[in-house]
N, C-alpha and C positions, 0 to 999 in steps of 0.2 A: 188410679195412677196408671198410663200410658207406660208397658212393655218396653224394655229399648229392643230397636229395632236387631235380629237376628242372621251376621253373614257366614259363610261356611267358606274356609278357605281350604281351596285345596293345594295339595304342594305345601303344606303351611309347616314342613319340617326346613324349608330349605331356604336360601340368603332371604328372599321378599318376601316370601311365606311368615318369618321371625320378625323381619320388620312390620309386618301389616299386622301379626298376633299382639306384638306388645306397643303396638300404636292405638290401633282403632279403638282399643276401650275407653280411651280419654277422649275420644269422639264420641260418644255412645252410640258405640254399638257391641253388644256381647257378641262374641266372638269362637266359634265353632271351627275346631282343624280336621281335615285330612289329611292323613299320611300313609304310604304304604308299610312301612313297620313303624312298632311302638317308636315314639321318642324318648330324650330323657331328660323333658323337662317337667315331664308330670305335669299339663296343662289338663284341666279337668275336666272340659270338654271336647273331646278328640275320639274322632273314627278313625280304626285302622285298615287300611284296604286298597286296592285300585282303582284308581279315575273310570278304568275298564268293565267294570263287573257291575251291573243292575243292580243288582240286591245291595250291595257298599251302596251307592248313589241311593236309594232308595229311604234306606236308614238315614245318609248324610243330610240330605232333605227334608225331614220330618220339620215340619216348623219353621224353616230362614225363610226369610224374608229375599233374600241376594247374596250372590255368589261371586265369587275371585277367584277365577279358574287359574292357578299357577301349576297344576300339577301337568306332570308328562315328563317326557324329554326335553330336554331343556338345552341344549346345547352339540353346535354343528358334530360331523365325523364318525356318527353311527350307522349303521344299515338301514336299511328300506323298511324292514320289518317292525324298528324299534319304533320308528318313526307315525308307521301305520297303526301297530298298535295303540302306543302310547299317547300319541295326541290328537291323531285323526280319529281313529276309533273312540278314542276315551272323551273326548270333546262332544262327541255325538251322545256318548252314553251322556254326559254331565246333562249337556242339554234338554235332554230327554227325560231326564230324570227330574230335571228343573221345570219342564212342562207338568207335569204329571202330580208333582205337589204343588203348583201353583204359586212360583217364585216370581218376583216380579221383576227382579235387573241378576244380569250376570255380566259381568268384566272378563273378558279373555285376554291371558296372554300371550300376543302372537310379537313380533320380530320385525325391526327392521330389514332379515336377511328375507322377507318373503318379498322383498324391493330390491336385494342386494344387486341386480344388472341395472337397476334405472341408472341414465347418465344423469349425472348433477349440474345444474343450470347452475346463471350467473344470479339465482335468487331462491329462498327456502322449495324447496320440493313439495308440494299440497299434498294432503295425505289423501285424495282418491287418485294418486297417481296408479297408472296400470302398474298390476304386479308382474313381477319378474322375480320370481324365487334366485338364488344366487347355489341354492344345494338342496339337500333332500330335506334338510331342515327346512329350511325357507317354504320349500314347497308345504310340507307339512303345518306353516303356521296361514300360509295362504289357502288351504283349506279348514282351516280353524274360523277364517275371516268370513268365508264363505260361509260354513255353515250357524255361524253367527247370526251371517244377515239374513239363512234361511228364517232359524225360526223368528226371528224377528218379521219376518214378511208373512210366512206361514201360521205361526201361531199368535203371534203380539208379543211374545217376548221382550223385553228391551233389552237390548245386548251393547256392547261397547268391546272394538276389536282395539287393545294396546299395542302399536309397537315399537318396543322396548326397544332403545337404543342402550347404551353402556350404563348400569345402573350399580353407582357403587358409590362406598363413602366420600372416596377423593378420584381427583380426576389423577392418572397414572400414567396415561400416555397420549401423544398430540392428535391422535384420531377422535382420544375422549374429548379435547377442547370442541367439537363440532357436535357429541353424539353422546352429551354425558346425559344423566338423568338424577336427580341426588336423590337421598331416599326418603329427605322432606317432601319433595316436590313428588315423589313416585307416592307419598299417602294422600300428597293435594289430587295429584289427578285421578288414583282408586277412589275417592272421596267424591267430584265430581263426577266421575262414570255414576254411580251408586245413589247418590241425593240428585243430581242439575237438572234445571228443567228443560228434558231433552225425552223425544222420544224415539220408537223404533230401534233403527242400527246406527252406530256413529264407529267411524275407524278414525284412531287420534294418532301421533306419532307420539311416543313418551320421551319428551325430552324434555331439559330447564330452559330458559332463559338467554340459552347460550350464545354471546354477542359471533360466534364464527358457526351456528348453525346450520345445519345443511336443511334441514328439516321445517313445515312450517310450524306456526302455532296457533294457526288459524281454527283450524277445527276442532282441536282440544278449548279452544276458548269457547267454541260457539255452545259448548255442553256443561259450561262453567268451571273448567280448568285456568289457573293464575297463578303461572312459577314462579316464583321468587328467587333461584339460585341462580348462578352463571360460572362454565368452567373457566373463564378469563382468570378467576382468582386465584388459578391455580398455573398458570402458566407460565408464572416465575420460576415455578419450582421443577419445571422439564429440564432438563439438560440438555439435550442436540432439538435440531431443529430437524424437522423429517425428510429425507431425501424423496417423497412425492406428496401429493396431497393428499394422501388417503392413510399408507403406513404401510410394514410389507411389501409382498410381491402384486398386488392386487394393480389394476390399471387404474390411471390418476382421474378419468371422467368416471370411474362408479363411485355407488354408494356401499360396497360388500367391504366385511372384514370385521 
């Protein structure tokens, strides 16, 4: 009897981390977390420690098969340092640590904000559009991308750069009708990173279906991603209509916010 296949997620304390923990087993895949302190859900396969530190990666690695890189800083308005450490730095450790026991796919989660300056066309955005980080975050996941597609070129790694638009249960406000991602559609596409017959590096945009997308879906498809949700069905339930096209103080041709 054939093993299920083995992923280690890191970040696996946190919103996608929980969703990807209590999904993927119904997928078979046994399911390994990373966290930097204990949890409390007593999940019984779980390292404690930094994306950062060798020796954590080291351990975390014994055995997977692919990885779901979630861990780091996760969200814009931090310093330079946090940024450097935690997802630039730690990204490279993951990676490295994934060379080294002979992993064969890793899934990163980098951001739509590492595109946050692109101006938005009269038609979806291709995901090899040039990057333009929008903050130090941004910049932070557009070196995430990058070294993604190092060891992908350098070692054969197969890697897959996600970025994550609005990823939550319901759509909440009119930026998400363009940039939602549900969290069905967020295990279709960790799904396809991980099993599609694709190789090397692929950068996808994570987003559904969405009929007012900014974003395309072309290249999530080419790696056998097929989302099925759209934030339209939640657009009854907005209340005002948005005084630009984007939301906020943000200018109405980006894609940042």
């Amino acid at each position: 009897m054939v093993a299920e296949p083995l992923v280690l997620i890191t970040g696996a304390g946190g919103a996608l981390g929980t969703v990807l923990r209590h999904r993927l087993p119904d997928l078979g895949w046994r399911v390994r977390g990373l966290e930097l302190r204990p949890g409390s859900d007593d999940a019984p396969d779980t390292v404690v420690g930094s994306v950062a530190d060798p020796d954590v990666m080291k351990v975390a690695c014994e055995g997977v098969d692919s990885i779901v890189h979630l861990g780091g800083t996760s969200v814009p308005g931090h310093g330079w340092g946090a940024y450097l450490e935690n997802n630039i730095h730690g990204t490279q450790t993951v990676l490295e640590a994934a060379r080294l026991a002979g992993v064969r796919r890793v899934a990163l989660a980098s951001s739509n904000h590492a595109a946050g300056y692109v101006e938005r066309r009269d038609r979806p955005l291709p995901a090899d559009v040039v990057v333009r980080p929008d903050s130090f975050y941004g910049v932070s996941k557009a070196a995430i991308e990058a070294l993604g597609s190092f060891y992908a070129d350098e070692y054969g790694l197969q890697t897959t750069s996600i970025r994550i638009g609005s990823c939550f249960p319901e759509v909440t406000s009119w930026r998400m009708l363009s940039t939602w991602l549900s969290e069905d559609d967020f295990v279709r596409l960790v799904e396809a990173a991980l099993r599609g017959p694709w190789h090397g590096h692929s950068t996808v945009w994570g987003i559904s279906r969405n009929t007012r997308r900014w974003w395309s879906l072309e290249a999530g498809e080419r790696i056998g991603y097929r989302p099925q949700d759209d934030a339209e069905a939640f657009a009854t339930t907005l209340v005002e209509e948005p005084t630009d096209r984007v939301g906020g103080s943000s200018p109405p041709a980006l894609v940042r916010g």
